[in-house]
C-alpha positions as CSV (number, residue, x, y, z in Angstrom):
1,X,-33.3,236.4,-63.5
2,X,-31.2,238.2,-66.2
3,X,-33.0,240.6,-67.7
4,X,-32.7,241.9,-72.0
5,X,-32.1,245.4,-72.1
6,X,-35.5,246.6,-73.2
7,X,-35.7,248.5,-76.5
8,X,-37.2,252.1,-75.8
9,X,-40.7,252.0,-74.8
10,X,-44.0,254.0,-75.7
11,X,-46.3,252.7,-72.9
12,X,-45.9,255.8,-71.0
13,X,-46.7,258.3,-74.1
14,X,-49.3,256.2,-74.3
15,X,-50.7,256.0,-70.8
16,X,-50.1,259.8,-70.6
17,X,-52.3,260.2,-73.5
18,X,-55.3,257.9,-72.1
19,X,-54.9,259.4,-69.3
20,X,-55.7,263.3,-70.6
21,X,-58.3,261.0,-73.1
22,X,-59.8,259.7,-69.7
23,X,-60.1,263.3,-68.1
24,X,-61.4,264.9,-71.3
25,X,-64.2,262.0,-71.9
26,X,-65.2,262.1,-68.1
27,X,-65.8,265.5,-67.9
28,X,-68.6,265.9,-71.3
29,X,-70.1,262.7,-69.4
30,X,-70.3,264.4,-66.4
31,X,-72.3,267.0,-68.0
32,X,-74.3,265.3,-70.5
33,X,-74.6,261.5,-70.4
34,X,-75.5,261.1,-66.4
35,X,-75.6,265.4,-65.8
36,X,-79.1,264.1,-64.5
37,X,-78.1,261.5,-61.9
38,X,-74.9,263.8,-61.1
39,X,-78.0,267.0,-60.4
40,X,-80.2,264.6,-58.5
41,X,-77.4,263.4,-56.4
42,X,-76.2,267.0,-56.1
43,X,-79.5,268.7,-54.9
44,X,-80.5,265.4,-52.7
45,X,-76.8,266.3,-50.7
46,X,-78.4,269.9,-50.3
47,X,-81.4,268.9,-48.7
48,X,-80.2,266.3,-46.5
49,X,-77.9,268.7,-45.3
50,X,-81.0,271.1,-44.4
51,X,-83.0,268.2,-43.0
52,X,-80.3,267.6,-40.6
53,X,-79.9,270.9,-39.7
54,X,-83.7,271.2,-39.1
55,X,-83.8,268.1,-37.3
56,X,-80.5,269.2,-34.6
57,X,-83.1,271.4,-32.2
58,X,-84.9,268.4,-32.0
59,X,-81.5,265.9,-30.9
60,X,-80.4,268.9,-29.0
61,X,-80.6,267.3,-25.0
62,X,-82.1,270.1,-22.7
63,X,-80.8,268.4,-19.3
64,X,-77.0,268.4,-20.1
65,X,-75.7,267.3,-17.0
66,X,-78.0,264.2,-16.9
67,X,-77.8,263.4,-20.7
68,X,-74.0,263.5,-20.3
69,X,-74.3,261.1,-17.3
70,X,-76.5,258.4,-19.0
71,X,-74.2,258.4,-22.3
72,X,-71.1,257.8,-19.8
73,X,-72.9,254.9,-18.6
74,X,-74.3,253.8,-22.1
75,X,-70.2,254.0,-23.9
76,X,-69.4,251.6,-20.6
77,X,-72.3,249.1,-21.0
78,X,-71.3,248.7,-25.0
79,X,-67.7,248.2,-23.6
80,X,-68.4,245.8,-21.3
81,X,-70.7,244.1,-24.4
82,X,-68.2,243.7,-26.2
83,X,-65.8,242.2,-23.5
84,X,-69.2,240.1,-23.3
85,X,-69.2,239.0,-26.7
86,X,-65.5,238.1,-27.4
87,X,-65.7,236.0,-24.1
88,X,-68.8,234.1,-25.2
89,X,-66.1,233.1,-28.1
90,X,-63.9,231.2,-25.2
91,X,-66.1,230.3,-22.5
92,X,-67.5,226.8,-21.6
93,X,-71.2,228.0,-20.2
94,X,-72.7,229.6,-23.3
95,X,-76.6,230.2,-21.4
96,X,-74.9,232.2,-18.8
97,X,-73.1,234.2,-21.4
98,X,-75.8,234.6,-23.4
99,X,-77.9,235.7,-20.5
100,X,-75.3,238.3,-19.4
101,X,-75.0,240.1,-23.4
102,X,-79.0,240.0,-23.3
103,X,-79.0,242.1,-19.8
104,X,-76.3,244.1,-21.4
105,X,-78.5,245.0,-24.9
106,X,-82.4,245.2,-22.8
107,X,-79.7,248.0,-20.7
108,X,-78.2,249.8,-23.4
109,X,-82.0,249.8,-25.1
110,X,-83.3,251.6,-22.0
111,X,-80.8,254.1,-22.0
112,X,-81.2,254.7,-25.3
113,X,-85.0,255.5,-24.4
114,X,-84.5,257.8,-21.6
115,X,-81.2,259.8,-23.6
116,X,-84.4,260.2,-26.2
117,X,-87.0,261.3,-23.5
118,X,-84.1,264.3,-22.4
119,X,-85.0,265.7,-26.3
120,X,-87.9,265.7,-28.5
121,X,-87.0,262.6,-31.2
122,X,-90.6,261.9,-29.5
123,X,-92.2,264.6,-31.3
124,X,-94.1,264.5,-34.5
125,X,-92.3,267.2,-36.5
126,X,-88.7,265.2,-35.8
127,X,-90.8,262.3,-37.1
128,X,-92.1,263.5,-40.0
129,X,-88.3,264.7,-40.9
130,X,-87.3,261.5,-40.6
131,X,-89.0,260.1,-43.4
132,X,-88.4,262.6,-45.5
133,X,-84.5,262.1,-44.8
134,X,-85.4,258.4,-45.4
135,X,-87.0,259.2,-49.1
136,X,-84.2,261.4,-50.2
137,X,-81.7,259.1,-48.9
138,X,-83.0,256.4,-50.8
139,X,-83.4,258.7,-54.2
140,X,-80.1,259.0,-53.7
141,X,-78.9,256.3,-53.6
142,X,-80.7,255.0,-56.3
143,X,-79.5,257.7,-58.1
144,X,-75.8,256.5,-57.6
145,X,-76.5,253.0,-58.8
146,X,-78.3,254.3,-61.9
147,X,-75.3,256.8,-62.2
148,X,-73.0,253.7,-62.0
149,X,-74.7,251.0,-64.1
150,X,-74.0,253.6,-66.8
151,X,-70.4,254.1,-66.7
152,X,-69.9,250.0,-65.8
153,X,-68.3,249.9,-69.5
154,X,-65.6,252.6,-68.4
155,X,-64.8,250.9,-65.1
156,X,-65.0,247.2,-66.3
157,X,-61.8,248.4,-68.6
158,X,-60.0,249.1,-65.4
159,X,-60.9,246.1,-63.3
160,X,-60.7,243.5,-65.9
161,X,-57.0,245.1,-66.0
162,X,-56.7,244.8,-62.3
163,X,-57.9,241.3,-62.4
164,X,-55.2,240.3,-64.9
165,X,-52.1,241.9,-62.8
166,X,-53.8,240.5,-59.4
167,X,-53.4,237.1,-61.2
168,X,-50.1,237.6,-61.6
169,X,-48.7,239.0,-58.6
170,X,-49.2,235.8,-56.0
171,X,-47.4,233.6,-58.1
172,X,-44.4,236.3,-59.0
173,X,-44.0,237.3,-55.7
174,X,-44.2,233.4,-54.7
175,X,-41.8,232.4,-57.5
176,X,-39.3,235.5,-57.4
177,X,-39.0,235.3,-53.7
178,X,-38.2,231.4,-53.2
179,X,-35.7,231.9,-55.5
180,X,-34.1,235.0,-54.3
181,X,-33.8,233.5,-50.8
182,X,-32.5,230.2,-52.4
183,X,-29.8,232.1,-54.1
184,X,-28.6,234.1,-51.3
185,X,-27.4,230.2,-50.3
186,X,-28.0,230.4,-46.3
187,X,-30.0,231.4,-43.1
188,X,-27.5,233.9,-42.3
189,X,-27.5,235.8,-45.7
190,X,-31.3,235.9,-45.3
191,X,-30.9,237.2,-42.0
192,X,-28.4,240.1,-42.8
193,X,-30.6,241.2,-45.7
194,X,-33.4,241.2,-43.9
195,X,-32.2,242.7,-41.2
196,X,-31.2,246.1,-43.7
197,X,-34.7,245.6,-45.1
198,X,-36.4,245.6,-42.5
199,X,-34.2,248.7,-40.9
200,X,-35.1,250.4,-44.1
201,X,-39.0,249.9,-44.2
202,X,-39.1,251.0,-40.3
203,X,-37.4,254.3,-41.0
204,X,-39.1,255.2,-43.7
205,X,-42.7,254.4,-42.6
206,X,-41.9,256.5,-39.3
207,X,-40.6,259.2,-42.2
208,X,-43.7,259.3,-43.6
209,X,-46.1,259.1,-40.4
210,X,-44.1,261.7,-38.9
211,X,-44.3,264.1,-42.0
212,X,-47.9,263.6,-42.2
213,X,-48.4,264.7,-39.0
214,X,-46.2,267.8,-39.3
215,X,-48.0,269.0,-42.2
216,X,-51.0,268.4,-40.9
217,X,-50.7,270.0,-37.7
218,X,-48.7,273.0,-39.9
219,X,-52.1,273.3,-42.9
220,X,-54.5,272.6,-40.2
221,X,-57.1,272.1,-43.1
222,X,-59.9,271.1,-41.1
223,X,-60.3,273.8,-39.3
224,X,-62.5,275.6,-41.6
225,X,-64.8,272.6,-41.5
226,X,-66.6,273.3,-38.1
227,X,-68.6,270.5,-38.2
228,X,-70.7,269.1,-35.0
229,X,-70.0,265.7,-33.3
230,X,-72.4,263.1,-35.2
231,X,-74.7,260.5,-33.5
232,X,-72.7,257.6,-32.1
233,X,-74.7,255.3,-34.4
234,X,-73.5,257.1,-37.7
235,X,-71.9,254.1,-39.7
236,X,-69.7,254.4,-42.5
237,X,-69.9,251.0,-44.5
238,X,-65.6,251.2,-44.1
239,X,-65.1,248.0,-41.5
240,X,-63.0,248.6,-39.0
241,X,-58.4,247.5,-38.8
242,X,-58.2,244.5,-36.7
243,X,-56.6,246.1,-33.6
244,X,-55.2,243.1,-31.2
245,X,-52.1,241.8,-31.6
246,X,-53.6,238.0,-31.8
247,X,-55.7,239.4,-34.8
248,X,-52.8,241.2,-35.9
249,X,-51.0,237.7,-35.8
250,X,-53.3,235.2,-37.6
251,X,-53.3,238.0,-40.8
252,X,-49.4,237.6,-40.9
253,X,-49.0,233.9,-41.1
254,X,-51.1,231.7,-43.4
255,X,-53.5,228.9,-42.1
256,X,-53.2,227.6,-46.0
257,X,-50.9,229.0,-48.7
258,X,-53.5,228.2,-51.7
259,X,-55.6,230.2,-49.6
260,X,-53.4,233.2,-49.1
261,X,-52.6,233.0,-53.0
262,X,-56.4,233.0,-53.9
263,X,-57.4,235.9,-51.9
264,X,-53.7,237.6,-52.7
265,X,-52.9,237.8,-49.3
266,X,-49.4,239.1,-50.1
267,X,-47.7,239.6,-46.7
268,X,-48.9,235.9,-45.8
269,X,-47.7,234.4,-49.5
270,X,-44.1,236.0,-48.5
271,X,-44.1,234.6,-45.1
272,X,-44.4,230.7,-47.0
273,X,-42.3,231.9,-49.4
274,X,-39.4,232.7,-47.2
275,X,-39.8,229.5,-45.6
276,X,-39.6,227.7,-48.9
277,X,-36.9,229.4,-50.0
278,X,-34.9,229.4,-46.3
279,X,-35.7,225.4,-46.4
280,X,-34.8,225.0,-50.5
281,X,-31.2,226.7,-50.0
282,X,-30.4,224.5,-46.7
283,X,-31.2,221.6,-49.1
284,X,-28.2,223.0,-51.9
285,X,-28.2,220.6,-54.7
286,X,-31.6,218.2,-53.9
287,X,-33.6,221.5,-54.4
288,X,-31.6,222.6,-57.2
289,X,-34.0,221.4,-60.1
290,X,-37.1,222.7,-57.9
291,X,-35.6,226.0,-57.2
292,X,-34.4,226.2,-61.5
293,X,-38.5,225.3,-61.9
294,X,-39.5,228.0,-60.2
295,X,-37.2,230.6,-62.0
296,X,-38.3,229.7,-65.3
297,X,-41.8,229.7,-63.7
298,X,-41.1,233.3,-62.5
299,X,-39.9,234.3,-66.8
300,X,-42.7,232.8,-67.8
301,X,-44.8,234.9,-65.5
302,X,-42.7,238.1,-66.4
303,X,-43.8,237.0,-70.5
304,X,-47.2,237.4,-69.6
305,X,-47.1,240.4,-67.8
306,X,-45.5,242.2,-71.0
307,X,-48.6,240.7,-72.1
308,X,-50.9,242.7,-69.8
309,X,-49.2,245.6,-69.8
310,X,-50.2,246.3,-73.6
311,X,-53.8,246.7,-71.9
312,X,-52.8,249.7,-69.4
313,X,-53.9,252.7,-71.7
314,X,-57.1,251.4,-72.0
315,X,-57.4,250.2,-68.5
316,X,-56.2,254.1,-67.7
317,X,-58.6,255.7,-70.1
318,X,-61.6,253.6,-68.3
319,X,-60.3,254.4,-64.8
320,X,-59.9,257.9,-65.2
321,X,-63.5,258.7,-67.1
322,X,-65.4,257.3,-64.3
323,X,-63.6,259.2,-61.8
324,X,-64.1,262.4,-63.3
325,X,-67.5,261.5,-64.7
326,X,-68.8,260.5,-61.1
327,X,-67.1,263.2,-58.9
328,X,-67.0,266.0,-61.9
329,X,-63.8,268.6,-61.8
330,X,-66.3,270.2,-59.1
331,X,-64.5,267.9,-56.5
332,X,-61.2,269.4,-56.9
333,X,-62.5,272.8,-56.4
334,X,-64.5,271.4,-53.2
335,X,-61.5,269.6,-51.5
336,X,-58.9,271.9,-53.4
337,X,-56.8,273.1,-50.2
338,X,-56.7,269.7,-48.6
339,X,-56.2,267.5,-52.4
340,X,-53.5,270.6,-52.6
341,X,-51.9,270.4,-49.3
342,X,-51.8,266.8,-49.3
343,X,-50.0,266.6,-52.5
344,X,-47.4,268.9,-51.3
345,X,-47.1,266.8,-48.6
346,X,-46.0,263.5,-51.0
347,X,-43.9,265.7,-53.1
348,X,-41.7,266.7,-49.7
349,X,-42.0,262.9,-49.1
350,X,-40.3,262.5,-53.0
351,X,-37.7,264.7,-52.1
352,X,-36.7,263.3,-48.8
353,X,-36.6,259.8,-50.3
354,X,-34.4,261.3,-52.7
355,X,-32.4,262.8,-50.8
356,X,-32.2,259.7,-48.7
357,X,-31.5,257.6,-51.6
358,X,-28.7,260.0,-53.2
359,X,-26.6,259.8,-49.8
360,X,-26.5,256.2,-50.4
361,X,-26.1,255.9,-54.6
362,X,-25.2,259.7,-55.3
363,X,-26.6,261.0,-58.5
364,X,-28.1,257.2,-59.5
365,X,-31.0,258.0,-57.9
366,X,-32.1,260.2,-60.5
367,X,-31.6,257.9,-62.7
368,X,-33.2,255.6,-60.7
369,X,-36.3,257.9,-60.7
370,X,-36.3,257.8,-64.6
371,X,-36.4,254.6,-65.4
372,X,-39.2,254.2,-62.9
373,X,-41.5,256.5,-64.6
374,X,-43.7,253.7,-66.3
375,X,-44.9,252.2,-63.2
376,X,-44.9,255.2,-61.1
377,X,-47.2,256.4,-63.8
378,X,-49.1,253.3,-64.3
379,X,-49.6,253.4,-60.2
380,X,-51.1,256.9,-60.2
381,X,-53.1,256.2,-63.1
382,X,-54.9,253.1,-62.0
383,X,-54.5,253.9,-58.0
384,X,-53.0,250.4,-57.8
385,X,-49.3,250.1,-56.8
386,X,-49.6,246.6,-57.1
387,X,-50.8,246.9,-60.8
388,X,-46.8,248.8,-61.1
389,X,-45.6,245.3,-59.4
390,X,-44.2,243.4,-61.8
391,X,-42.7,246.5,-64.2
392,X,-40.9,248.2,-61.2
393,X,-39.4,244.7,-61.0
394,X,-37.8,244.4,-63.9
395,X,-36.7,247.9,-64.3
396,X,-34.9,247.5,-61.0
397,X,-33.2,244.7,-62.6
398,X,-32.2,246.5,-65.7
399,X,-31.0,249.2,-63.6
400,X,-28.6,246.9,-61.9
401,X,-29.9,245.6,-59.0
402,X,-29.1,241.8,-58.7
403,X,-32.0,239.8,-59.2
404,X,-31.8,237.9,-55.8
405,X,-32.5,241.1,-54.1
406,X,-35.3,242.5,-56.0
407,X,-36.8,239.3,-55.3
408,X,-36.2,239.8,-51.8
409,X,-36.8,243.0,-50.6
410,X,-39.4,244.3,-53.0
411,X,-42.4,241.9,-52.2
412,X,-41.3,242.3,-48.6
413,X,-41.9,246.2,-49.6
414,X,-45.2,245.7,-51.1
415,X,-46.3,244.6,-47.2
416,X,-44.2,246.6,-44.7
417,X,-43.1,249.5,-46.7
418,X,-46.6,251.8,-48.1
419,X,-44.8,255.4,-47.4
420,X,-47.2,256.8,-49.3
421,X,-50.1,255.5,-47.7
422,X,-48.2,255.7,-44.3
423,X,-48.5,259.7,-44.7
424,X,-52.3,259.7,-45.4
425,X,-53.0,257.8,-42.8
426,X,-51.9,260.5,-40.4
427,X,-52.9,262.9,-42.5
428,X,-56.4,261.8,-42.6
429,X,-56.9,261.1,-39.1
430,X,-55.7,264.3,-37.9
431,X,-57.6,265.7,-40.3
432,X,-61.1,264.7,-39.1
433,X,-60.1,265.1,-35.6
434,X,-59.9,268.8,-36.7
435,X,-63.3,269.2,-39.0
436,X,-64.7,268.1,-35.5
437,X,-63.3,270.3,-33.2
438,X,-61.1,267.9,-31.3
439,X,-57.8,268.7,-30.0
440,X,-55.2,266.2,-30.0
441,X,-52.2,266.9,-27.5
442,X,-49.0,266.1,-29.0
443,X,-48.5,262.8,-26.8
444,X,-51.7,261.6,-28.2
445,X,-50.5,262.0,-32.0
446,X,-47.3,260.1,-31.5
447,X,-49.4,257.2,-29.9
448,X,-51.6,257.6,-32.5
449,X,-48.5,257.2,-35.3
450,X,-47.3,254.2,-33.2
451,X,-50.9,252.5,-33.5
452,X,-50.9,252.9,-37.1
453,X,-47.5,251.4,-37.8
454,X,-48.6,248.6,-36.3
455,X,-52.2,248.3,-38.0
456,X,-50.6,248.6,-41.1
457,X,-48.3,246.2,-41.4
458,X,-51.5,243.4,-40.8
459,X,-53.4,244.9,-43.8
460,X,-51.5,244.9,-46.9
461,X,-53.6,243.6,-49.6
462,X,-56.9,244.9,-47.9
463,X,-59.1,246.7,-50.7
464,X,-59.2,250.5,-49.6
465,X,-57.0,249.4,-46.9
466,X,-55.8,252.8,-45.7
467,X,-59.8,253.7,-45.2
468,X,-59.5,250.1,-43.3
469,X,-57.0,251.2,-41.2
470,X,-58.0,254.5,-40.2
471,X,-61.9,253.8,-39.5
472,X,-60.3,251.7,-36.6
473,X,-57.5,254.4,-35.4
474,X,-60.6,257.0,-35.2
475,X,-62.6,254.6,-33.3
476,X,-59.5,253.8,-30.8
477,X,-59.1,257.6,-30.3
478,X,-62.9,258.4,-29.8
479,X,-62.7,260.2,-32.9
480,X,-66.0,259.6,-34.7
481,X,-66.1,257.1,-37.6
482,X,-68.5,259.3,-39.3
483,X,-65.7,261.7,-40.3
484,X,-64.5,259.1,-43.3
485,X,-67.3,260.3,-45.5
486,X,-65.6,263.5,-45.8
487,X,-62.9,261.3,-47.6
488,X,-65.3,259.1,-49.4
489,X,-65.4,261.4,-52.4
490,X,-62.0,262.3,-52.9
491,X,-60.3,259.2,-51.7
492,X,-59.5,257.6,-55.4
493,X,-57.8,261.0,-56.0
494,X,-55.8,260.4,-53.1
495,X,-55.0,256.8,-54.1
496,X,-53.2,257.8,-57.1
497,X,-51.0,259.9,-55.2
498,X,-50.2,257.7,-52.7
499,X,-50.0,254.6,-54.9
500,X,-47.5,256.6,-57.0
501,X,-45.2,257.4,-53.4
502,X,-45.5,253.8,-52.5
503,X,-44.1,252.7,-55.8
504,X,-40.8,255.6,-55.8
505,X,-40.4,254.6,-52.2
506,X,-39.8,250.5,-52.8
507,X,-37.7,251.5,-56.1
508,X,-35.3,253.8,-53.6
509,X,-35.6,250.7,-50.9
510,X,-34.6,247.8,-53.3
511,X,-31.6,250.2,-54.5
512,X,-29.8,251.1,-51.3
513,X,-30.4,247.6,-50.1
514,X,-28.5,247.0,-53.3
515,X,-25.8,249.3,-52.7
516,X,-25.4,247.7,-49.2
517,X,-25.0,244.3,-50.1
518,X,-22.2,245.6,-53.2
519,X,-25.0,244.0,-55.5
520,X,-25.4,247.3,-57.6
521,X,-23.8,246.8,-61.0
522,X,-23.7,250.2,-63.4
523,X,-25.7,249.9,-65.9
């Protein structure tokens, strides 16, 4: 695709502006139009924090030594559950399976009962602070939905935005990919660039995992947290990363490309696209005419997403009051040192990148860094790096990368190359391991890393996929699940961050890839 130079463009004057709009409107509603839902939700936290104190003497097992026996023996009965459960999935005698899970749960019931008999859960007192927990809980909560059905007209701005670039980016990554591949002309080209790609993605995602867990281990900001190990049955509403490698498998390659498409399953749409476009250039000539379809197909698409980009300010402004107006400015003061810490930690990851990148294309990186200031914006303001998709592509274009590899590697980037989310991953983890108490030997990080450069590679296109991804590290680590809600709050302040990193580190990708293929024009 040739791409127009584009006349100079205001979006990001005006994106900047909704953006302060957005921070200025959220915080008067913070204080005025739901301060009462915000107060509720506020004092509700401080007594349930009280209630659980209270109620700790109570859990508190007097027979150590025997309570730390029977929840040995519970942990192995739920393992051997679960090995129950996924077996009843391949076996031919269901009754005998189902017999065998039912002595499992009747065991793990009893244990359960006799753990509680080693405390006084029994008592009347624990009991009656119980319900109330249950009554605040539930005022809370309905505090949050009254809280949120307020500011729906502020966050419908932002997803009806989201919507729009979600329906674009399955069929651009479809059409620009097939015919990128086709244009490289053979298996071999394919290969070769891939190969780069792919050496590319790896060294930067172990760039980012292992600064993450530098940093981490440097700020130690959980310490300060001191917070006790919660009950096993604390859930967090985040599910749990897929961890096998058969599960791992069937998210990577597509039972059904409409499918994958509908749901924006974007790592599975570039699988079928690289076999379209592999099969479409071994073709030559007969696939000509389909392969020309597709790249006015793809300009089409680009057309409309001009379109849609005239909506980002507002989608912006919306995204940014509810933030603020939800979690107030008070949230940065609460998490400052960690938001702080963690934001240091993307800007080293900017200037390694950078650094990186200028070994490669000299002082074109910063140039390169300019021109990408629109979608790195637009990524940080709406948390979204897909919503930066299609404008990253064509300014990678106009800065002279050749169309056939923008098509190629950057898709392939929006799956295997997150950096940004890579480094709060670690980050994250490690960080709850530490508000806990729980020391990690150095042996057990770097498995740890390994475990999520696997996981997340099988997730792209997951909402709140980095919370995904993590909830099933912690569990895989016996780190409990319970310490994602002291993430919860902050996370969409994180997501802009990240989202932004994830953009710059694609743009810097799709450039040296570029350079290595002599397919970098000056511009």
């Amino acid at each position: 695709m040739e791409i127009k130079p584009a006349k100079r463009s205001k979006l990001t004057l005006y994106i900047g502006i909704a953006l302060m709009a957005g921070v200025i409107t959220g915080f008067v509603l913070n204080k005025n139009y739901v301060g009462s839902e915000n107060t509720s939700i506020a004092n509700a936290d401080i007594q349930l924090v009280h209630i659980d104190e209270a109620m700790l003497p109570f859990e508190t097992i007097k027979d150590t030594a025997t309570g730390n026996g029977l929840q040995a023996l519970q942990k192995k009965l739920i393992a051997q559950k679960k090995e129950a459960e996924k077996k009843l999935l391949t076996t031919t005698d269901e009754t005998q399976a189902l017999a065998e899970i039912k002595i499992l749960s009747d065991s793990i019931q009893h244990l359960q009962l006799k753990i509680s008999l080693l405390s006084d859960t029994a008592s009347s007192a624990y009991k009656i602070l119980q319900q109330k927990r249950e009554i605040i809980a539930t005022q809370k909560s309905n505090n949050i939905k009254a809280r949120d059905t307020k500011l729906d007209w502020f966050t419908i701005l932002a997803d009806i935005f989201l919507r729009l670039i979600k329906m674009i980016v399955a069929p651009l990554v479809f059409t620009t990919l097939v015919v990128g591949v086709a244009k490289l002309g053979d298996i071999k080209a394919v290969g070769r660039i891939g190969g780069k790609t792919l050496l590319w993605f790896t060294s930067a995602s172990l760039l980012s995992l292992l600064l993450g867990m530098l940093l981490v281990n440097v700020f130690e900001p959980g310490s300060a947290m001191h917070l006790p190990l919660p009950d096993s049955h604390v859930t967090t509403g985040i599910d749990k990363a897929a961890m096998t490698l058969k599960d791992f498998f069937y998210h990577v390659f597509p039972a059904s490309v409409i499918d994958a498409m509908a749901k924006n399953e974007i790592l599975q749409i570039v699988v079928f696209a690289l076999f379209f476009g592999v099969a479409a250039a071994a073709l030559g000539h007969i696939a000509h005419p389909v392969v020309k379809a597709l790249d006015a197909v793809a300009h089409i698409i680009l057309k409309v997403t001009g379109y849609v980009m005239n909506f980002a300010p507002i989608a912006v402004f919306g995204a940014m009051t509810a933030i603020i107006a939800k979690q107030g400015i008070g949230i940065l003061k609460t998490y400052s040192i960690f938001i702080g810490e963690f934001y240091f930690g993307l800007a080293v990851l900017w200037i390694a990148l950078i650094l990186i990148g200028w070994l490669f294309i000299k002082n074109r990186v910063f140039t390169l860094i300019q021109r990408m200031k629109e979608p790195i914006l637009l990524a940080f303001s709406t948390a979204s790096s897909e919503a930066a998709f299609p404008k990253t592509m064509l300014e990678l274009e106009r800065f002279g990368c050749k169309d056939k590899i923008v098509s190629f590697v950057l898709p392939l980037g929006y799956s295997f190359n997150l950096d940004g989310s890579m480094m709060y991953m670690t980050f994250a983890s490690l960080f709850i391991a530490q508000s806990y108490g729980i020391h990690m030997p150095l042996g057990t990080q770097l498995t740890m890393l390994l475990v999520l450069m696997l996981t997340s590679k099988g997730i792209a296109g997951v909402p709140r996929a980095s919370l995904v991804v993590i909830a099933g590290t912690l569990a895989s680590f016996n780190i409990p699940e319970a310490g994602i809600a002291l993430l919860l709050g902050i996370d969409p302040l994180l997501d802009m961050g990240r989202s932004a990193t994830n953009v710059v580190g694609n743009s810097i990708a799709t450039a040296v890839v570029s350079k290595w293929e002599g397919e970098l024009e000056n511009k």
